[in-house]
C-alpha positions in Angstrom: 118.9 75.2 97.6 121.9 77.1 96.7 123.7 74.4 95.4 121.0 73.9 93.0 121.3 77.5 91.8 125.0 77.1 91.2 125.0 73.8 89.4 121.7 75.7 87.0 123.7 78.8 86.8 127.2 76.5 85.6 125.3 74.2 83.3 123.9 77.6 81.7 126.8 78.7 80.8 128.1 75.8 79.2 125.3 75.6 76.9 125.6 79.2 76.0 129.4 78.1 75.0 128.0 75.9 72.9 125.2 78.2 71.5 128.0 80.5 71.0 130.1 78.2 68.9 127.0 76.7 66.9 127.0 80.6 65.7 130.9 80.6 65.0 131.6 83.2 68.2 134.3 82.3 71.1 132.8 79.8 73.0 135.0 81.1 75.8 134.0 84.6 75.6 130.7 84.2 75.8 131.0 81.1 78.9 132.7 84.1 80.6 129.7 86.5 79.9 127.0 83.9 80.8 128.6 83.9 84.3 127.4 87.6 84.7 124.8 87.9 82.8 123.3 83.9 82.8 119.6 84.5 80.9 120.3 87.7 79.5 123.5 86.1 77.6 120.8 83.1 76.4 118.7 85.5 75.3 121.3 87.4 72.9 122.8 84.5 71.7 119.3 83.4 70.3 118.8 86.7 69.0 122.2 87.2 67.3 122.4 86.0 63.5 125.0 83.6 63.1 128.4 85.0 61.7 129.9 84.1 58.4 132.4 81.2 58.4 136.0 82.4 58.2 138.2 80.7 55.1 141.4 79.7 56.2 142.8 79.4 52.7 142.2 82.9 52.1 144.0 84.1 55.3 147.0 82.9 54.2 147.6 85.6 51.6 
C-alpha cells in the first residue's frame, strides 16, 4: 500500500509541473511545491489565471 501512495503522490507532481508550465510558471518550482503540498498545489494551479507570455525581443533592450 505505501508504494501505491508514493508512485500517486510522484505522478502528482509531475502533472502539476506540467499544469504549471501550460500557465507559463516554473515547472520546477511548482514539482517542488507539489511534493509538500500534493492536492493543495493542484488545486491552486487550477485556480491561478495563466500569466502573460514573456517577449524575448523586447528583453533585449
Amino acid at each position: 500500500m505505501e508504494d501505491q501512495f508514493f508512485v500517486g503522490w510522484g505522478t502528482l507532481t509531475l502533472i502539476n509541473a506540467g499544469l504549471a508550465q501550460g500557465k507559463n510558471r516554473s515547472g520546477l518550482h511548482w514539482f517542488f511545491i507539489s511534493f509538500f503540498l500534493g492536492p493543495i498545489a493542484t488545486l491552486a494551479l487550477v485556480i491561478l489565471e495563466k500569466m502573460p507570455e514573456e517577449d524575448e525581443n523586447n528583453n533585449a533592450e
